[in-house]
C-alpha positions as CSV (number, residue, x, y, z in Angstrom):
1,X,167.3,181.9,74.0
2,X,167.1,179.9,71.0
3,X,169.3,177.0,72.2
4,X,166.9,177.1,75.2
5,X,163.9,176.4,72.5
6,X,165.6,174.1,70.4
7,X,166.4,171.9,74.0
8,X,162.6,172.3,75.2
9,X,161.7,171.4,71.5
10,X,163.9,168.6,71.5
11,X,162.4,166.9,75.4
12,X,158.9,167.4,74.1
13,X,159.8,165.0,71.0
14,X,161.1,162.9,73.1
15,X,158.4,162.5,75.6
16,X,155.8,162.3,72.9
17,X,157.9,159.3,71.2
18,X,157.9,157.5,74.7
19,X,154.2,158.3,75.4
20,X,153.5,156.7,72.0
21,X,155.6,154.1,72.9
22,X,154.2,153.4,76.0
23,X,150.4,153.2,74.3
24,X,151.4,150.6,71.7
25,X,153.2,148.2,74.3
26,X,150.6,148.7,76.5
27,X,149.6,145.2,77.7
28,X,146.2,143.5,76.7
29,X,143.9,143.6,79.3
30,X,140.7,142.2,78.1
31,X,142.2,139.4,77.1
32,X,140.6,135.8,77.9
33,X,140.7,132.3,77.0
34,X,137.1,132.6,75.0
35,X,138.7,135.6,72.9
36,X,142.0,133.1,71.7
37,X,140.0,130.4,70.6
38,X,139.7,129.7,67.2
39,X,142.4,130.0,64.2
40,X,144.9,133.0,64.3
41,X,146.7,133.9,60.6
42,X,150.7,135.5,61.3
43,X,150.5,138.3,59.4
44,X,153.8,139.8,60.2
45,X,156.6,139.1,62.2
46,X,159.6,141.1,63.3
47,X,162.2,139.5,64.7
48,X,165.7,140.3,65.9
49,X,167.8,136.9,64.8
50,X,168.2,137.6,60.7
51,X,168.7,134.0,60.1
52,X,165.1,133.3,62.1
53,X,163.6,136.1,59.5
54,X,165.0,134.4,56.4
55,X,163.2,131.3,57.9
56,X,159.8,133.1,58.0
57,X,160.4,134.7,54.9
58,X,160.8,131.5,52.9
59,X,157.0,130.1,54.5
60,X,153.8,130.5,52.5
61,X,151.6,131.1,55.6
62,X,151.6,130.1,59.6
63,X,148.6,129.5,61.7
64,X,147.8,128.9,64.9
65,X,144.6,127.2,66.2
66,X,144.2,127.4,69.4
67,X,141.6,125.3,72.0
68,X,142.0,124.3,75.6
69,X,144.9,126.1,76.4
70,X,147.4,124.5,73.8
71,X,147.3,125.0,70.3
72,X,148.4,123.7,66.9
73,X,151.0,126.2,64.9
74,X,151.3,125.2,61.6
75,X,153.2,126.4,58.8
76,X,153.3,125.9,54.8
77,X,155.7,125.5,52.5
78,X,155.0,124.7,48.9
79,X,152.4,121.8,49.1
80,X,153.8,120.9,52.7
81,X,152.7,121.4,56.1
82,X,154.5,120.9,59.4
83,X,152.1,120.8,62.4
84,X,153.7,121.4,66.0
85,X,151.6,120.9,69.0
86,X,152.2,123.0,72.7
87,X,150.3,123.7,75.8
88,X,149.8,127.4,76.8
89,X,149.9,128.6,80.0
90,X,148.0,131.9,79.7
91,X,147.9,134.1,82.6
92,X,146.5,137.4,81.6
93,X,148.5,138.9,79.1
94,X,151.4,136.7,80.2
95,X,151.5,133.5,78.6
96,X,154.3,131.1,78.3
97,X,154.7,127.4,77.3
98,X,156.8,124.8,79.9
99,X,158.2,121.9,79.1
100,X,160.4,123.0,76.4
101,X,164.5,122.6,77.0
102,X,164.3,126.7,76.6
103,X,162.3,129.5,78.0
104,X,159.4,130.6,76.3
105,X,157.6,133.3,77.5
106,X,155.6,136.2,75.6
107,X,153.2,139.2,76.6
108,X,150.0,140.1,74.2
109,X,149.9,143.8,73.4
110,X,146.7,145.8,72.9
111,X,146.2,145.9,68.7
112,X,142.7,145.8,66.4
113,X,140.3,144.0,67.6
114,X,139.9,140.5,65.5
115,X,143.9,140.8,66.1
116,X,146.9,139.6,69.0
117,X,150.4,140.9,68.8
118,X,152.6,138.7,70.7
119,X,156.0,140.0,72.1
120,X,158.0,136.7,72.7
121,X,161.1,135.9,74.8
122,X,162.9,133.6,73.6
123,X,166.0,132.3,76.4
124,X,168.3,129.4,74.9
125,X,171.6,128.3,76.9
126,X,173.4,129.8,74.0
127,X,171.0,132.9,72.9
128,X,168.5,134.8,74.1
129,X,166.0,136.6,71.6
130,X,162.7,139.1,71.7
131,X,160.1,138.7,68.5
132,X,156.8,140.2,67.9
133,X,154.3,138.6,66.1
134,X,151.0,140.1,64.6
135,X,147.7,137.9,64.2
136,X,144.4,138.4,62.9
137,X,141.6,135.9,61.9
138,X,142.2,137.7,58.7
139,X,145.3,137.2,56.1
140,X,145.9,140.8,56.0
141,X,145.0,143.8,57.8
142,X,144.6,147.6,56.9
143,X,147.3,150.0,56.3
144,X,146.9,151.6,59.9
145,X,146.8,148.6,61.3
146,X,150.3,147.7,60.0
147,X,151.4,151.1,60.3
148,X,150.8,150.1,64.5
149,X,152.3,147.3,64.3
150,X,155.8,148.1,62.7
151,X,155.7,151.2,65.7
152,X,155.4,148.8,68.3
153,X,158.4,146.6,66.8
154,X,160.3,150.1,66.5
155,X,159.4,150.8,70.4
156,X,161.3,147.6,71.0
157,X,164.4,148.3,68.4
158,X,163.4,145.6,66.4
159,X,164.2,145.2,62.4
160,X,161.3,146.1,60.3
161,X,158.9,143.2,60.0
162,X,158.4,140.5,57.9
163,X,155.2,140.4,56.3
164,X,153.3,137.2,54.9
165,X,151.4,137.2,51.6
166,X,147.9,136.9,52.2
167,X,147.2,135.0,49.0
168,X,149.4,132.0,49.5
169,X,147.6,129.2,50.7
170,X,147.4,128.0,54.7
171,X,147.7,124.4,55.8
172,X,144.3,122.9,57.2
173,X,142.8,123.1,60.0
174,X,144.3,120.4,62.9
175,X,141.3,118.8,65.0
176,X,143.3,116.2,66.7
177,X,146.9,115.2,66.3
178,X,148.7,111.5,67.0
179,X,152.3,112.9,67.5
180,X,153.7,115.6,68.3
181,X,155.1,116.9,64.9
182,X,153.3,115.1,61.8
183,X,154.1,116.4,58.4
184,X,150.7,116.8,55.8
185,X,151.2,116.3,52.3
């Protein structure tokens, strides 16, 4: 009788970690072109190459400004900036960026409201790879906040996240670019 408990015990945890699960991957729905506009602050990311994660950990801060249906991502490091300019095809919570010589493609998960997380596919000829990605239009977010986001990078058996340091400085804002990558001094 009590191996009968303990194996009842044991489905219930289960199906309560896969109900959790299936809340905090649940897909965006009110999600529309109005809502994305404006500038976006990473504030973590978690992702499953390590040498991609030592990448992010040596940035001060990455933003994204978005307009139009492409956007400017932007990252800092020390006194420089690197500005990389994309168009977004958003369709729903599905949004993914052609003309790139890989496939990019990503899905934007329910979070806090001033916030995006951004589950990204990454498929390369010689890798493939799945990131998450929190923004906010703030620098940092509350503890419960965070405490969501490294469960949803969990749900998907990712490392645990990277997380920016709100104090170091962002790059400016882009308003219009002449090439496609420009580095700011």
């Amino acid at each position: 009788m009590f191996a009968v408990f303990v194996a009842v015990l044991c489905l219930v945890s289960v199906s309560h970690s896969s109900l959790a699960c299936e809340d905090l991957l649940r897909p965006s729905d009110q999600l529309d072109s109005d809502h994305l506009e404006g500038r976006w602050n990473l504030v973590a990311g978690s992702l499953k190459n390590p040498a991609a994660a030592q990448v992010l950990k040596g940035l001060d801060s990455v933003t994204i400004d978005y307009s139009n249906s492409s956007y400017f991502h932007t990252h800092r490091n020390g006194s420089s900036c690197t500005v990389h300019h994309h168009e977004i095809t958003l369709d729903g919570h599905i949004f993914s960026m052609p003309g790139l010589s890989w496939n990019f493609t990503g899905t934007l998960f329910s979070t806090c409201p001033d916030c995006l997380v951004a589950g990204i596919n990454i498929d390369m000829a010689t890798s493939k790879s799945l990131n998450i990605y929190l923004f906010s239009r703030r620098r940092e977010v509350t503890q419960k906040e965070m405490e969501d986001f490294k469960a949803q990078a969990d749900c998907l058996k990712l490392p645990p996240p990277v997380v920016m340091d709100p104090n170091k400085e962002t790059c400016p804002k882009m308003r219009a670019i002449e090439k496609t990558e420009e580095e700011i001094n």
